[in-house]
C-alpha positions in Angstrom: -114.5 -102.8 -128.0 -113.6 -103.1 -124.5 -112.9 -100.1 -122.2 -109.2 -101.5 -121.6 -109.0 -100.8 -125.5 -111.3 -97.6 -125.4 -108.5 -96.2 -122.8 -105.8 -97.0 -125.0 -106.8 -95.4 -128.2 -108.8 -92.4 -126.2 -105.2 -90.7 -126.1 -105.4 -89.9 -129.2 -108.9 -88.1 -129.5 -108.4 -84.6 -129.1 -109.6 -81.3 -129.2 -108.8 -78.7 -131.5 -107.2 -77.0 -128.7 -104.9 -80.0 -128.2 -103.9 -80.5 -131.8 -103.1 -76.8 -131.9 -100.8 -77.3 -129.0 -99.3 -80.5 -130.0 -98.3 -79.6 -133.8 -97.3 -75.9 -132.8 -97.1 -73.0 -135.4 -95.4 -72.6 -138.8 -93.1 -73.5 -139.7 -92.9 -76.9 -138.4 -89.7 -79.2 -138.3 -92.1 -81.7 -139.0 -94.8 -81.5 -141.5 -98.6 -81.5 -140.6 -101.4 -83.2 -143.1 -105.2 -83.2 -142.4 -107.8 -85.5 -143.7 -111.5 -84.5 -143.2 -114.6 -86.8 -143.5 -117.5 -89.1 -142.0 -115.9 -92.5 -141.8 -119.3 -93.9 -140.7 -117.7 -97.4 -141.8 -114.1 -97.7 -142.6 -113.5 -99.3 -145.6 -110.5 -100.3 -147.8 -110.9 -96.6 -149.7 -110.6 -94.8 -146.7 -107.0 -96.9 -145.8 -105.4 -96.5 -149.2 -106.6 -92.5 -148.5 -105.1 -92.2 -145.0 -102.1 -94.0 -146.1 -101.2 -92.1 -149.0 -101.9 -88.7 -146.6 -99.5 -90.4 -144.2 -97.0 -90.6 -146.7 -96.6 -87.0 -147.8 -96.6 -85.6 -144.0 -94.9 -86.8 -140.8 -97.8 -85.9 -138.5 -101.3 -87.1 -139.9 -104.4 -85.3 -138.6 -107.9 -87.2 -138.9 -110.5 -84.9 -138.7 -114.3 -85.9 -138.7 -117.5 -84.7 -138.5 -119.8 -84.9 -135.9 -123.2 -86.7 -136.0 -125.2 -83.4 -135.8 -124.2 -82.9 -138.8 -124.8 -85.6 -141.3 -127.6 -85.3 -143.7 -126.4 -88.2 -146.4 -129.1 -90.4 -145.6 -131.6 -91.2 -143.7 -130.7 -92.3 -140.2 -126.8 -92.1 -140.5 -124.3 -91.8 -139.5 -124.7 -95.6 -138.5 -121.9 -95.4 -136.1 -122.2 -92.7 -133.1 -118.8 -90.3 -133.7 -117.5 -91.4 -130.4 -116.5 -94.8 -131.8 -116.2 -93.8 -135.4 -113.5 -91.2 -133.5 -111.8 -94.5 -131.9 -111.8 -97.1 -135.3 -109.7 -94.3 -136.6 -107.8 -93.6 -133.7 -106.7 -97.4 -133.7 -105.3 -97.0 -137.2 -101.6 -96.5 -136.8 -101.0 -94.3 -140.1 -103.1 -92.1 -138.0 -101.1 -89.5 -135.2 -104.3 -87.8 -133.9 -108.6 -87.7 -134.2 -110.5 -85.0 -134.0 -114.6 -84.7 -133.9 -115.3 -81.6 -135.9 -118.2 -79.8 -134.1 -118.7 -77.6 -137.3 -120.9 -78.1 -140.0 -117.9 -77.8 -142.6 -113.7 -78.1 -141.9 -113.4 -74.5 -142.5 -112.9 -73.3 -138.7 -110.2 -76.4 -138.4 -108.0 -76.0 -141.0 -107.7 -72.0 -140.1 -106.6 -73.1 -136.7 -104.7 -76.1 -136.9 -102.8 -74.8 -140.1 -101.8 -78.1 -141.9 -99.0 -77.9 -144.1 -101.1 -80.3 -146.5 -104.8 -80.9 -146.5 -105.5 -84.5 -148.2 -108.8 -85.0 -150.2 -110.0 -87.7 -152.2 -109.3 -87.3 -155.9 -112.9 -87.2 -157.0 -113.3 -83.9 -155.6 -110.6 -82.6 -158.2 -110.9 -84.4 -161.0 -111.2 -83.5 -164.6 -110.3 -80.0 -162.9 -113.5 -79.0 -161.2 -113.4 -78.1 -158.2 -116.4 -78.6 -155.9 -117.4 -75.1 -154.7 -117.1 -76.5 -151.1 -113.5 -77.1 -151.7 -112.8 -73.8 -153.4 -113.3 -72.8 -150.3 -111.0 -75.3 -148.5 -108.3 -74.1 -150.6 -108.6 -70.3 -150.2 -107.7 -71.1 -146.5 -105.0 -73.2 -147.4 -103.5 -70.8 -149.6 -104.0 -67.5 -147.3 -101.3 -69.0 -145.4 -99.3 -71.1 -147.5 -100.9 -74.2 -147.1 -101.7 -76.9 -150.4 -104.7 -78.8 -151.1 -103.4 -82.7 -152.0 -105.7 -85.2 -153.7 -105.1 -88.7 -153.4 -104.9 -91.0 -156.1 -108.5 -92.6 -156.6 -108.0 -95.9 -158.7 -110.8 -98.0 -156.3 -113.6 -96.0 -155.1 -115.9 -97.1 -152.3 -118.8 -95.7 -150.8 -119.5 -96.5 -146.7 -123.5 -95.5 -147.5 -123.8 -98.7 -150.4 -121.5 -100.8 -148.0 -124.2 -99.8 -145.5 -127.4 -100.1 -147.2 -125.9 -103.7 -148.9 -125.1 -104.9 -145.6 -125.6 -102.9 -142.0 -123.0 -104.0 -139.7 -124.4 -105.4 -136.4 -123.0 -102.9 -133.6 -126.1 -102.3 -131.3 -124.4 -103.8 -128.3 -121.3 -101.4 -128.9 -123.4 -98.2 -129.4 -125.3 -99.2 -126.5 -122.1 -99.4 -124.2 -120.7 -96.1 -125.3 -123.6 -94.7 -124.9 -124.2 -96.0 -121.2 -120.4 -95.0 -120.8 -121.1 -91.4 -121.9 -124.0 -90.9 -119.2 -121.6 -91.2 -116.2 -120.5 -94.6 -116.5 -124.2 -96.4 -116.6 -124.3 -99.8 -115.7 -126.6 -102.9 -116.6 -127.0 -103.1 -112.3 -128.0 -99.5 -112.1 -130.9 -100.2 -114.7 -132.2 -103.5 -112.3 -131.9 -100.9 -109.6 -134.2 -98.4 -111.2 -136.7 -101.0 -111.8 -137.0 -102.1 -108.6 -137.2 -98.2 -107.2 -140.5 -98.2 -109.7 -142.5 -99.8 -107.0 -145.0 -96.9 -105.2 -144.9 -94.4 -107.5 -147.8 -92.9 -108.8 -149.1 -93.2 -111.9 -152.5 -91.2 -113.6 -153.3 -92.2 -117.0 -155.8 -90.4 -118.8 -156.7 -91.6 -122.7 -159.0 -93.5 -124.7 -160.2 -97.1 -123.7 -159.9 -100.0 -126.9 -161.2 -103.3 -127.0 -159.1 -105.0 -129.4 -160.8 -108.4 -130.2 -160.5 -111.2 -132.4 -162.8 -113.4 -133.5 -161.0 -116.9 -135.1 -163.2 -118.7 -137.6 -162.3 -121.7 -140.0 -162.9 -121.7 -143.3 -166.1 -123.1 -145.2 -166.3 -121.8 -148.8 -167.9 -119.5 -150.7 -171.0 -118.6 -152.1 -171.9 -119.8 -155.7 -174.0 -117.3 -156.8 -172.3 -114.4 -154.6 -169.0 -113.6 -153.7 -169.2 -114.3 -150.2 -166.7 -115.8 -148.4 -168.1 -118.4 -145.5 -166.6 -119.0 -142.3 -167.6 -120.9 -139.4 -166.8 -119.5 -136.0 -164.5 -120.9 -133.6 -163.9 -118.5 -130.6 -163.3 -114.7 -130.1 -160.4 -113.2 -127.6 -160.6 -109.7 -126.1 -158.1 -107.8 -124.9 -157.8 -104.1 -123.1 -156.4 -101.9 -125.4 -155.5 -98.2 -126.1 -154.9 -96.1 -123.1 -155.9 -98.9 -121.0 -153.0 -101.3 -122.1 -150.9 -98.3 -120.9 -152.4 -98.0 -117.5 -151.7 -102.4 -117.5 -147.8 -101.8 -118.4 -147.2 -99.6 -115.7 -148.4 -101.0 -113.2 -147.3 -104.3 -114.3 -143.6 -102.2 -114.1 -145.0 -101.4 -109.8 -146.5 -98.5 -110.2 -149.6 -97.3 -108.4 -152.1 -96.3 -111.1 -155.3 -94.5 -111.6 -157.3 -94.4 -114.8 -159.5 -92.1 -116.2 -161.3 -92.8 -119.6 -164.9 -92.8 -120.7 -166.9 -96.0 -121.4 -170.4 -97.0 -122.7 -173.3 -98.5 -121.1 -172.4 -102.2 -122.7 -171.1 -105.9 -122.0 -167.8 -104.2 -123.4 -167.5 -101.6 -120.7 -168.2 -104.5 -117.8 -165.2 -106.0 -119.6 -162.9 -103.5 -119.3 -163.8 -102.3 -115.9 -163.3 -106.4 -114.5 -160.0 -106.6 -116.4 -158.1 -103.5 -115.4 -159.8 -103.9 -111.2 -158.4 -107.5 -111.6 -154.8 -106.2 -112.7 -154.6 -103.5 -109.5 -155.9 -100.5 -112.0 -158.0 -97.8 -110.0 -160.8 -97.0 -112.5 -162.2 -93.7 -112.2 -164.2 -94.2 -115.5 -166.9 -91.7 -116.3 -169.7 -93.6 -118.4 -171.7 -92.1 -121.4 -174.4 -94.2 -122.7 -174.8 -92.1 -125.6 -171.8 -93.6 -127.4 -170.4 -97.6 -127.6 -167.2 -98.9 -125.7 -164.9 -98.5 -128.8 -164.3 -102.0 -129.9 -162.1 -103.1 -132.8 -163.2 -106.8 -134.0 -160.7 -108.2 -136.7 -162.3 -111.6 -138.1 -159.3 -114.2 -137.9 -159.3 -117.2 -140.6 -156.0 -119.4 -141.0 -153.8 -116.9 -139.5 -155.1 -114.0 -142.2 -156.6 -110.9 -140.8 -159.7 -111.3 -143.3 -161.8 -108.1 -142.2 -162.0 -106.0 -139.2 -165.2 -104.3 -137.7 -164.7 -101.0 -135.8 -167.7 -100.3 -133.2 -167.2 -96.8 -132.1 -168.4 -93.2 -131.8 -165.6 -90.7 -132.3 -167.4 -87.6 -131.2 -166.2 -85.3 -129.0 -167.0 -86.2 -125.8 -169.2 -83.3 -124.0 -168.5 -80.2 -121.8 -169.9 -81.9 -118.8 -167.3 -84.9 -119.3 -164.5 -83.0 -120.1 -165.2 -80.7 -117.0 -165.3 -84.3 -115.1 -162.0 -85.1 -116.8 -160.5 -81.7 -115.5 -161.7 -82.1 -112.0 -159.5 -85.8 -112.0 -156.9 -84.4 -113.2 -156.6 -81.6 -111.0 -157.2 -83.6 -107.9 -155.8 -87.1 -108.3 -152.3 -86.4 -107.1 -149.7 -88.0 -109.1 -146.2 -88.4 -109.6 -146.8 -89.1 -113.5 -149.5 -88.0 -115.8 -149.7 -89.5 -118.9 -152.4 -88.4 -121.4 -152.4 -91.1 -124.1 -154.0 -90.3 -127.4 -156.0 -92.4 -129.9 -158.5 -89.8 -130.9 -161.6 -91.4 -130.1 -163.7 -88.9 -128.5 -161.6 -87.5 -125.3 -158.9 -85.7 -126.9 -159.6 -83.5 -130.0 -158.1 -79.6 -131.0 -161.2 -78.1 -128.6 -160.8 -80.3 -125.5 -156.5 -80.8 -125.7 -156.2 -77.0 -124.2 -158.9 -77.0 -121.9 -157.6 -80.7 -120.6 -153.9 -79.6 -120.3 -154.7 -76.2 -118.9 -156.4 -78.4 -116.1 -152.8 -79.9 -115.1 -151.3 -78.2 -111.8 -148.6 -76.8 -111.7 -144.9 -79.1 -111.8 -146.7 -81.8 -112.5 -144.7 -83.9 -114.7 -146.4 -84.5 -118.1 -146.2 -87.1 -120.8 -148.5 -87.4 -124.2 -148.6 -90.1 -127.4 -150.7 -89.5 -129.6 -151.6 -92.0 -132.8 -152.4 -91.8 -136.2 -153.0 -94.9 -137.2 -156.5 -94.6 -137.8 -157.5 -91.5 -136.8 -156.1 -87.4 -136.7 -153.9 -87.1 -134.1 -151.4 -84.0 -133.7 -148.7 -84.4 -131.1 -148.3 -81.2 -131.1 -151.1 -79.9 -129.7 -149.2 -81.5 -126.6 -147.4 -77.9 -126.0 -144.7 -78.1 -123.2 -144.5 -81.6 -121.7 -141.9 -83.7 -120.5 -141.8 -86.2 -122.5 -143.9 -87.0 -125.8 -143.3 -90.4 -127.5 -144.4 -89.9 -131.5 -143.8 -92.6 -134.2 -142.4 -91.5 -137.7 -145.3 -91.3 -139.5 -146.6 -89.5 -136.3 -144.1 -86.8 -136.5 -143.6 -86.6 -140.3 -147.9 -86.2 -139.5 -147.9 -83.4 -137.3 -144.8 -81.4 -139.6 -146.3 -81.8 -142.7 -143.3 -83.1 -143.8 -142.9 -86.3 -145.5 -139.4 -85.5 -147.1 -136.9 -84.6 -144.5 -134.3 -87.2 -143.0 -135.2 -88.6 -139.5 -132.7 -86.1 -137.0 -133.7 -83.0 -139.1 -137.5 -84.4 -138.2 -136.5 -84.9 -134.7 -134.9 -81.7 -134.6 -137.9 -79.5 -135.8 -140.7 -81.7 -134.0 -138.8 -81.0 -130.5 -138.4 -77.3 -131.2 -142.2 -76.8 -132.5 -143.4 -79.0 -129.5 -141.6 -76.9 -127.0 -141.2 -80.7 -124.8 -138.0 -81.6 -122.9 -137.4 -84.9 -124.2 -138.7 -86.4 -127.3 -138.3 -90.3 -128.3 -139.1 -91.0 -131.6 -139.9 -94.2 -132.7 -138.6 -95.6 -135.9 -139.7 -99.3 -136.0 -137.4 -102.1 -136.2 -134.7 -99.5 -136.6 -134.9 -98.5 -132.5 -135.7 -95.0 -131.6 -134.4 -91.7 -131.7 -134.2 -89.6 -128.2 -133.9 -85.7 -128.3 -132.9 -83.7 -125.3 -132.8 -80.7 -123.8 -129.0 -80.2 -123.5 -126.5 -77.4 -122.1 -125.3 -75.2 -125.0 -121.5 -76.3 -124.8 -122.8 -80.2 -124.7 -123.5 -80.7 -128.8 -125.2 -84.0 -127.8 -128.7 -83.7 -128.2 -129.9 -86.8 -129.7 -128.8 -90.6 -129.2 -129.7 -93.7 -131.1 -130.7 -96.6 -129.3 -131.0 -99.6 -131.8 -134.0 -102.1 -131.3 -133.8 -104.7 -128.8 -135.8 -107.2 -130.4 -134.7 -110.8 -130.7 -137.7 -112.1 -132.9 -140.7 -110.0 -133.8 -143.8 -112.4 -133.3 -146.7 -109.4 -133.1 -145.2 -105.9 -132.9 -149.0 -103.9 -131.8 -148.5 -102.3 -128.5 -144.8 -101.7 -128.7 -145.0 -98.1 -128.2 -147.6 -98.3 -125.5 -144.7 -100.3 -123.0 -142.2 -98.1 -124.4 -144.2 -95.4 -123.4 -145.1 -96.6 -119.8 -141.2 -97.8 -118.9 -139.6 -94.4 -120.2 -142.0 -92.4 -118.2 -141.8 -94.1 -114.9 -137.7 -94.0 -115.5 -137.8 -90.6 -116.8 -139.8 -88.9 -113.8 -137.9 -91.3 -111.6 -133.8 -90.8 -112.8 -133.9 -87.5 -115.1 -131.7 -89.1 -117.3 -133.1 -89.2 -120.7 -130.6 -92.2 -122.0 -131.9 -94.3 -119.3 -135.1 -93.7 -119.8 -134.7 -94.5 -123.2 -133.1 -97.4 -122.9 -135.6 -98.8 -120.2 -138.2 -98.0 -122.5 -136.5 -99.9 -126.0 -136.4 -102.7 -123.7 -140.2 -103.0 -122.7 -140.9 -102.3 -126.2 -138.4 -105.2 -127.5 -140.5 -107.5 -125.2 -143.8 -106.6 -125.9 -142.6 -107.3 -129.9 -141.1 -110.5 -129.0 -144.9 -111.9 -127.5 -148.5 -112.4 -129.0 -151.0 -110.2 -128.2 -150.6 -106.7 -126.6 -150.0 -107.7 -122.5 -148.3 -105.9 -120.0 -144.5 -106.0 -119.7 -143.2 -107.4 -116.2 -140.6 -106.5 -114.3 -139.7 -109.8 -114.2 -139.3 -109.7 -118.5 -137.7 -107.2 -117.9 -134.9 -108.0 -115.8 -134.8 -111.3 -117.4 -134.3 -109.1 -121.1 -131.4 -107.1 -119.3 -129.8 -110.0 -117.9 -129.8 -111.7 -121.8 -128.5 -108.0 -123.1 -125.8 -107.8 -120.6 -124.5 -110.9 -121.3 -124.2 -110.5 -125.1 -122.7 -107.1 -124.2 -120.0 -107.9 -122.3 -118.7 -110.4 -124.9 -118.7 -107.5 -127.5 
């Protein structure tokens, strides 16, 4: 939907105190009807249900409720209300929209005071009454009001219509959302990359070798079941917090890196790699304990075995005291503390290393699971923390609850200011601190992927581009976005590398132009 179109139906999205207004008191010369519901996708049983409302009223009132409060199924509503609010508002049977900010109709129908208030008929058939609209109807009736229930011959559902077949509308939630922050445009996110360059960056995590050793197959053993390989070559990569100090400065940052490293080939490696990229290591080295290395053994394209070399104990007072001083004294204009539990961050050292950040320094933390016992939030009061699902469901305990209630209690238990959950090929979820009166705190950003050729690292660029944009802009969306973006490029190549800004501008060119077609 273009804005030319957005203006034209907007006229008819108002607020409760504008329906009041418009349809006056009773009694009414012209009759009032109100239908409540989601309408995440419009379908055929929502027409016939709107048309048969519109046919026993002269003014027909679509009310619907807001994202905060859907709980059907995981990750809906699919469509953002702001558009779901202008699909109905182009429908002509319908006079006026409204975006119910309550959890239930309730508050709505006592104000506006339809003369009729249209539900579907399975929510009065056989003559029971769901105790939900029992309580629709008490309002109706304490001032004359009547409950109307539409005939229900073909019955769809927008959650099957979904789950058989998700409607492609990334591009359209992406421009309403952009539209929402102020009028965000696709030059003002090339702008804020370019603004990247200088600003300081101190990364402070866990350094992984991720290697991977390609053999050919021979055979097996006869009287064993060995499987024989001969080897071909072996690839190694920087990895783990050190991949994250590579993406930003790949994004023009200035950046300092603090990690600890082993008395081995492994060590040399990483040190070479990350001076050669513009990295400023400020390792601290402990020969008691192995460059963590993780070795997976590579034999026609099938990840056969992988050998871990590593030593996750908890790195010692003397180390941690070094860590403290760094922190304290490398000045910075982002810190970001990134997590894969192998020996520098654990539930003893996490409060001593955080209570070594100054004062209005801003703060960012991820912290993985994959292999290990991470907790985000032992991360208490940052900025911005970047958790996958299982990351979050992880830290809650809570393997049951739908992904915005997760979001919601995650952010609240984490006392952070932004959280951006990750959710996989279905994009991410960003929660905000927002103003009381703004009932906005989350937004869905849908993946930006194209074609997913090796998905490892995604988080680590989305985590470098969202916290250079998020220190830089204080705007969460953008941030956000920025940071989808890295993350859709990083899926879209082999091998865990840093994201340019070149990619990137190249990716928001390709995005824009898709957009502006949509």
């Amino acid at each position: 939907m273009d804005e030319a179109s957005r203006k034209l139906l907007s006229h008819k999205v108002k607020t409760l105190d504008e329906i009041v207004g418009l349809v006056g008191p009773r009694p009414r010369a012209k009759k009032v009807i109100m239908c409540h519901g989601v309408f995440d996708v419009v379908h055929p049983g929502h027409i016939r249900h709107l048309i048969y409302a519109k046919s026993k009223g002269d003014v027909l009132v679509a009310s619907l409720t807001a994202d905060r409060h859907i709980m059907k199924a995981n990750m809906r509503p699919y469509i953002p209300e702001d558009i779901r609010a202008l699909n109905l508002a182009a429908l002509e049977m319908v006079d006026y929209v409204i975006i119910d900010r309550n959890s239930t109709p309730l508050d709505n129908i006592s104000a506006i005071q339809p003369d009729y208030f249209a539900k579907g008929y399975e929510y009065g058939k056989d003559n029971e009454i769901h105790p939900k609209t029992q309580d629709e109807i008490n309002i109706l009736d304490g001032y004359g009001g009547e409950v109307i229930f539409t005939p229900g011959d073909v019955v769809y559902s927008s959650s099957a219509l979904i789950e058989m077949q998700p409607p492609d509308i990334s591009l359209e939630k992406l421009n309403m959302l952009m539209m929402e922050e102020g009028g965000v445009t696709f030059n003002d996110l090339r702008s804020i990359l370019d603004k990247f360059k200088g600003m300081r960056a101190h990364v402070v995590g866990d350094t992984i070798v991720d290697s991977y050793t390609y053999c050919a197959m021979i055979g097996g053993q006869s009287k064993t079941p060995t499987i024989s390989v001969r080897f071909e070559r072996k690839d190694s990569y920087v990895g783990g917090a050190g991949i994250v100090a590579k993406h930003l400065k790949a994004a023009g940052a200035e950046v300092t890196f603090s990690t600890v490293l082993g008395d081995d080939a492994d060590a040399a490696f990483v040190r070479e790699d990350l001076r050669a990229a513009g990295v400023v290591m400020k390792d601290i080295p402990d020969s008691t304990r192995p460059t963590t290395n993780k070795n997976a053994i590579i034999t026609e394209g099938y990840r056969m075995l992988k050998v871990d070399t590593l030593d996750n104990r908890t790195i010692s007072d003397k180390i941690c005291a070094k860590f403290c001083s760094q922190i304290a004294e490398i000045e910075t204009d982002v810190l970001v503390f990134s997590d894969f539990r192998h020996g520098v961050f654990n539930r003893s050292t996490v409060p001593i290393l955080t209570g070594a950040i100054p004062q209005g320094v801003f703060k960012v933390a991820d912290s993985q699971v994959a292999s290990r016992w991470g907790n985000i939030l032992e991360f208490q009061g940052f900025d911005l923390l970047t958790p996958n699902e299982r990351e979050a469901r992880f830290a809650l305990g809570d393997q049951d609850s739908h992904v915005r209630p997760l979001a919601t209690s995650l952010f609240g238990q984490a006392n952070c200011k932004t959280l951006i959950l990750k959710l996989g090929d279905r994009g991410i979820l960003t929660y905000r601190t927002r103003p009381p009166e703004d009932p906005r705190t989350f937004a869905v950003i849908d993946s930006f992927v194209d074609r997913v050729v090796d998905a490892v690292g995604a988080g680590d660029a989305l985590l470098a581009y969202s916290s250079l944009a998020l220190k830089l802009t204080g705007n969460d969306i953008i941030a956000s976005i920025l940071g989808s973006i890295a993350a859709g490029i990083e899926c879209e190549h082999d091998g865990n590398i840093p994201v340019t800004l070149d990619a990137m501008r190249k990716k928001i060119d390709a995005i824009e132009r898709v957009a502006v077609l949509s």
